[in-house]
N, CA, C and O atoms as a DFTB+ gen file, in Angstrom:
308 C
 N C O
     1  1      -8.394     -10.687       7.806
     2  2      -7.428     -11.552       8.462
     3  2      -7.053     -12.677       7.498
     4  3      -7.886     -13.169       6.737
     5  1      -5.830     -13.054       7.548
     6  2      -5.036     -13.965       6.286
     7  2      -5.678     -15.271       7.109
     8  3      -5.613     -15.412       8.330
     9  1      -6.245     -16.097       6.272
    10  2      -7.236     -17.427       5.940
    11  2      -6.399     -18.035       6.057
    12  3      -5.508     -17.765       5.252
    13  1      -6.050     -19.323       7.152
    14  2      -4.931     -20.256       7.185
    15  2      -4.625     -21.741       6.302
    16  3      -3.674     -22.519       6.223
    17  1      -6.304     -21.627       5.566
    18  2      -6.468     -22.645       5.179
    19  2      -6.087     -22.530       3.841
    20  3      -5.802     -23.518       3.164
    21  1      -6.056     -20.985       3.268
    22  2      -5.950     -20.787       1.703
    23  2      -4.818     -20.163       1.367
    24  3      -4.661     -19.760       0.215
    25  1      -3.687     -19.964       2.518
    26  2      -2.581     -18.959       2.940
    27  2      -1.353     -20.509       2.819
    28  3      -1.731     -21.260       3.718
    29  1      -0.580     -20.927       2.353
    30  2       1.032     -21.704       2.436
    31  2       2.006     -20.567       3.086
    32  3       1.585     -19.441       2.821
    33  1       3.061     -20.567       3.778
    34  2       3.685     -19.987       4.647
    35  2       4.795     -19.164       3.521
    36  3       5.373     -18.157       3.930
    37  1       5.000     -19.579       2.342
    38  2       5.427     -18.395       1.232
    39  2       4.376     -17.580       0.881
    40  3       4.648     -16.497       0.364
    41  1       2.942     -17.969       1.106
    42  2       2.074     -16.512       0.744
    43  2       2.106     -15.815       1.671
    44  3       2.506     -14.654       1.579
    45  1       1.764     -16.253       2.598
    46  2       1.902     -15.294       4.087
    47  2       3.033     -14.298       3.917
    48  3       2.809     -13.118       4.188
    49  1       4.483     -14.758       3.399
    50  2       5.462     -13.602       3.620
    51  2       5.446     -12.975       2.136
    52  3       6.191     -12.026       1.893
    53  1       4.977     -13.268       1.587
    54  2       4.739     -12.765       0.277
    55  2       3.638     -11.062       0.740
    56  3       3.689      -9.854       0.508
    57  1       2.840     -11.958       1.424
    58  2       1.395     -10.765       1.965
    59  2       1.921      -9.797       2.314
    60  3       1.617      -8.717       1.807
    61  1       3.226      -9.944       3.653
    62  2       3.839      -9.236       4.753
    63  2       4.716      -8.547       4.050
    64  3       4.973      -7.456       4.559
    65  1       5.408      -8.841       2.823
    66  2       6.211      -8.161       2.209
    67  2       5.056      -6.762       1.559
    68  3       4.982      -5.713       2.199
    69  1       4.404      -6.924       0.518
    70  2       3.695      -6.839       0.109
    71  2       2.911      -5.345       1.183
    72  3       2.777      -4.165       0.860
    73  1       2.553      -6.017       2.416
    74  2       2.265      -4.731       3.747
    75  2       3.175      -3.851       3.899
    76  3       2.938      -2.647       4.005
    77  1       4.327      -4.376       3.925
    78  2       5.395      -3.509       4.246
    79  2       5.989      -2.229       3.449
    80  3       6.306      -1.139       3.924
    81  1       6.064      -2.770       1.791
    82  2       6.142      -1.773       0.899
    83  2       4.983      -0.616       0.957
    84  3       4.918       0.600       0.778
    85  1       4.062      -1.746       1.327
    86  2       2.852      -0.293       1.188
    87  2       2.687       0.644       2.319
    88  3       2.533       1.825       2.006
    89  1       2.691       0.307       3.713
    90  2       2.911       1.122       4.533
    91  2       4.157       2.120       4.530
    92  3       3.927       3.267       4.913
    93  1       5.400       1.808       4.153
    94  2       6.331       2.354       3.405
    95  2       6.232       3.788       2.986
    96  3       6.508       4.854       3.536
    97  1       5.611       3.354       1.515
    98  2       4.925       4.224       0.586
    99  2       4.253       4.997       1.088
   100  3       4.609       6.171       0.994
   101  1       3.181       4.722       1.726
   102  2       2.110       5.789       2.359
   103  2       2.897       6.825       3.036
   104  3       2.684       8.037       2.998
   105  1       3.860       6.191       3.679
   106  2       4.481       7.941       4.082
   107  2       5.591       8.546       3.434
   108  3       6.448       9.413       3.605
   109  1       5.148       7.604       2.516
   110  2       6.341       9.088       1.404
   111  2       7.853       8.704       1.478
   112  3       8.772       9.337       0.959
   113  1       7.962       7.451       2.282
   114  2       9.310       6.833       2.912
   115  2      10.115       6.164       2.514
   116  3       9.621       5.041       2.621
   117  1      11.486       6.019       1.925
   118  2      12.477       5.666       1.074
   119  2      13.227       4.596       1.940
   120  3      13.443       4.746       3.142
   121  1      13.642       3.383       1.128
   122  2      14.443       2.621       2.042
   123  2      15.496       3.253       2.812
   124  3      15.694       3.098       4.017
   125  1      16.215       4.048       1.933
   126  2      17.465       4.809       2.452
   127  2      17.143       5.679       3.927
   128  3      17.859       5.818       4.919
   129  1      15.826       6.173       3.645
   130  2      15.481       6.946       4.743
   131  2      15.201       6.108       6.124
   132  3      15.606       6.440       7.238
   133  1      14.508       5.080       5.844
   134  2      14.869       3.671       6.940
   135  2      15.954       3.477       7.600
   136  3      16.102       3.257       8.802
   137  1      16.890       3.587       6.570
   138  2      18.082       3.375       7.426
   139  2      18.954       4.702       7.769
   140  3      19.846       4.628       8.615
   141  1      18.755       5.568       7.285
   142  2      18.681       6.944       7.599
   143  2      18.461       7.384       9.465
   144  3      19.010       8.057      10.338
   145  1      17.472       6.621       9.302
   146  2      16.626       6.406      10.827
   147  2      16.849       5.691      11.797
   148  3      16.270       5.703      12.883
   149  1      18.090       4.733      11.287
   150  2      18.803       3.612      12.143
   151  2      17.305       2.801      12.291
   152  3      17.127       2.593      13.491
   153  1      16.574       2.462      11.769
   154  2      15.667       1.536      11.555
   155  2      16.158       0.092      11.238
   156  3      16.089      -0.929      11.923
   157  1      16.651       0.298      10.054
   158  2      17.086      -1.308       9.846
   159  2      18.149      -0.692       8.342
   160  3      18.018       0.434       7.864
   161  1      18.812      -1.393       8.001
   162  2      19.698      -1.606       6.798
   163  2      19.102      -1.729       5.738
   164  3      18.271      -2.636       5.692
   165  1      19.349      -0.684       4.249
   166  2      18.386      -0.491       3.401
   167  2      18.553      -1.732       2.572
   168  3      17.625      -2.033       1.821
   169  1      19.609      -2.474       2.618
   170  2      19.540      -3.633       1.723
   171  2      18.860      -5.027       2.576
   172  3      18.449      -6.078       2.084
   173  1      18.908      -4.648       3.882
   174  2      18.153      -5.843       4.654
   175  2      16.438      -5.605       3.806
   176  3      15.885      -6.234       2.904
   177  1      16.101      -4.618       4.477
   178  2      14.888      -4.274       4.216
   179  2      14.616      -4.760       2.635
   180  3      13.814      -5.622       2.277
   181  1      15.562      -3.916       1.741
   182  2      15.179      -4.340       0.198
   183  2      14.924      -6.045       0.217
   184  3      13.770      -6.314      -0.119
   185  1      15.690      -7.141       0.511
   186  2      15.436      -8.061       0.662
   187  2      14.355      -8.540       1.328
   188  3      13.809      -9.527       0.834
   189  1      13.842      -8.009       2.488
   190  2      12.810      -8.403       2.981
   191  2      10.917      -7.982       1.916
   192  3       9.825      -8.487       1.656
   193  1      11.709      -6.791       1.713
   194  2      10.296      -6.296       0.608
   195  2      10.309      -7.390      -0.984
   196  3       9.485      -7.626      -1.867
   197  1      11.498      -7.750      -0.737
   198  2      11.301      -8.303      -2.576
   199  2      11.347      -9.897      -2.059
   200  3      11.674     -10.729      -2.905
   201  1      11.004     -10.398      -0.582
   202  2      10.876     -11.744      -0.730
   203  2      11.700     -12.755      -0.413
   204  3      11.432     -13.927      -0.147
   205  1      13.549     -11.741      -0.508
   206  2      14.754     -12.746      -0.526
   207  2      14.928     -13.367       0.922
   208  3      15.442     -14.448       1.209
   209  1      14.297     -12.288       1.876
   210  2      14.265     -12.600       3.055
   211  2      13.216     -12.632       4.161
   212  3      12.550     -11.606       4.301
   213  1      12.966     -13.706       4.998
   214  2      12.300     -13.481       5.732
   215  2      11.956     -12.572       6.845
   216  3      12.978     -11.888       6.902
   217  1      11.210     -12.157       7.714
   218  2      10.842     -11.171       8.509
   219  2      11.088     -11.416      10.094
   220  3      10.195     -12.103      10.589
   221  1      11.756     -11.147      10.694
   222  2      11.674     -11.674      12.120
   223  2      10.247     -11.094      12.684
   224  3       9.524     -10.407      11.963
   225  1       9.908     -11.424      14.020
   226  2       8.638     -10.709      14.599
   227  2       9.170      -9.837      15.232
   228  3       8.507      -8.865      15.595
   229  1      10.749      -9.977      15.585
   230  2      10.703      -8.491      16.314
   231  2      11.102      -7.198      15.194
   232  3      11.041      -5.988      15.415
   233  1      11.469      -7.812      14.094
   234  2      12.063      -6.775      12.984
   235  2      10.438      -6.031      12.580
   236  3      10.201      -4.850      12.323
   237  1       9.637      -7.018      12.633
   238  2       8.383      -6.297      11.901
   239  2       7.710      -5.592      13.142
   240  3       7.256      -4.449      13.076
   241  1       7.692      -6.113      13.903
   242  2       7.138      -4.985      15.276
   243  2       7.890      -3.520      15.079
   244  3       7.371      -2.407      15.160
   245  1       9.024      -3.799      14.847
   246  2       9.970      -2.216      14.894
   247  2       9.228      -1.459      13.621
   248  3       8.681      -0.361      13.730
   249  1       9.317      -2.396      12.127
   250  2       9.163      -1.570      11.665
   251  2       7.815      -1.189      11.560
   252  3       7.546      -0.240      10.824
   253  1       6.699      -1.915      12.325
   254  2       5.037      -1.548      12.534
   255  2       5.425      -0.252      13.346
   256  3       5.278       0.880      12.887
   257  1       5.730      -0.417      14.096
   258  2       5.865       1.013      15.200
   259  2       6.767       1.923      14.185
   260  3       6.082       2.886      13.842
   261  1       7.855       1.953      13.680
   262  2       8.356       3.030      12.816
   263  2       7.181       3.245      11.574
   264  3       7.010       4.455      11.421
   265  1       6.786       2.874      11.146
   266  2       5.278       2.875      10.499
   267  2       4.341       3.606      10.665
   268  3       3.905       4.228       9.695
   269  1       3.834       3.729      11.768
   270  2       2.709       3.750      12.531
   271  2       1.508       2.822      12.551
   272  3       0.339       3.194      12.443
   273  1       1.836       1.844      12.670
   274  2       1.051       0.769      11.641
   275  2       0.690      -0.083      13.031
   276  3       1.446      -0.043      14.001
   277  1      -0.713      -0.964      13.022
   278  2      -0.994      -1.954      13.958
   279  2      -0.309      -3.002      13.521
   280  3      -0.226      -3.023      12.293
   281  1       0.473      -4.317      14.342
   282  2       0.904      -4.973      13.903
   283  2      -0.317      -6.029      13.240
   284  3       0.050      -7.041      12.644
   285  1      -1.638      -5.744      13.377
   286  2      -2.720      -6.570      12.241
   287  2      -2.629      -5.816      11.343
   288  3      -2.943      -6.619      10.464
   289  1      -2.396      -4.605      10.643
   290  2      -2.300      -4.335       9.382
   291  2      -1.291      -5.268       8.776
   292  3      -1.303      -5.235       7.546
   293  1      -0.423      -6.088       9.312
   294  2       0.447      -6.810       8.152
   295  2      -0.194      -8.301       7.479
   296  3       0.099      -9.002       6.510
   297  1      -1.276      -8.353       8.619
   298  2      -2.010      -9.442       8.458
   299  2      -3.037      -9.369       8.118
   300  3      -3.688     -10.413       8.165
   301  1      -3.501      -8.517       7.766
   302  2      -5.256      -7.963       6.966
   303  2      -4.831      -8.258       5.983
   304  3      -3.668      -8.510       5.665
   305  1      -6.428      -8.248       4.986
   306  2      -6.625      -8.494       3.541
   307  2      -7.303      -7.668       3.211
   308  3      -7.660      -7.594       2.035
């Protein structure tokens, strides 16, 4: 679980970015294919993975569930 005391609110989305590519990856899953999926917009997403943008909670719930992912995997260490 991300440490609040050693975590500033740019590491935190740094972390979440960081979760996101990797859950991603694990299934073999292409931005394009994201949006392929009517998931979300592959350049939203690119922005959100490289940092430019922040994450809503309901954007990351969608994409935890398109994932298969607990929404604490974005918040583990």
């Amino acid at each position: 679980m991300l440490n609040s005391n050693s975590m500033n609110e740019k590491k935190i989305n740094q972390f979440i970015s960081h979760q996101l590519v990797k859950a991603r990856e694990e299934l073999g899953i292409t931005q394009m294919k994201v949006e392929q999926d009517k998931v979300m917009k592959q350049s939203t997403l690119s922005k959100i993975e490289n940092g430019v943008k922040k994450i809503s909670a309901a954007k990351l719930f969608v994409l935890a569930d398109y994932y298969k992912k607990p929404i604490e995997y974005f918040f583990e260490r």
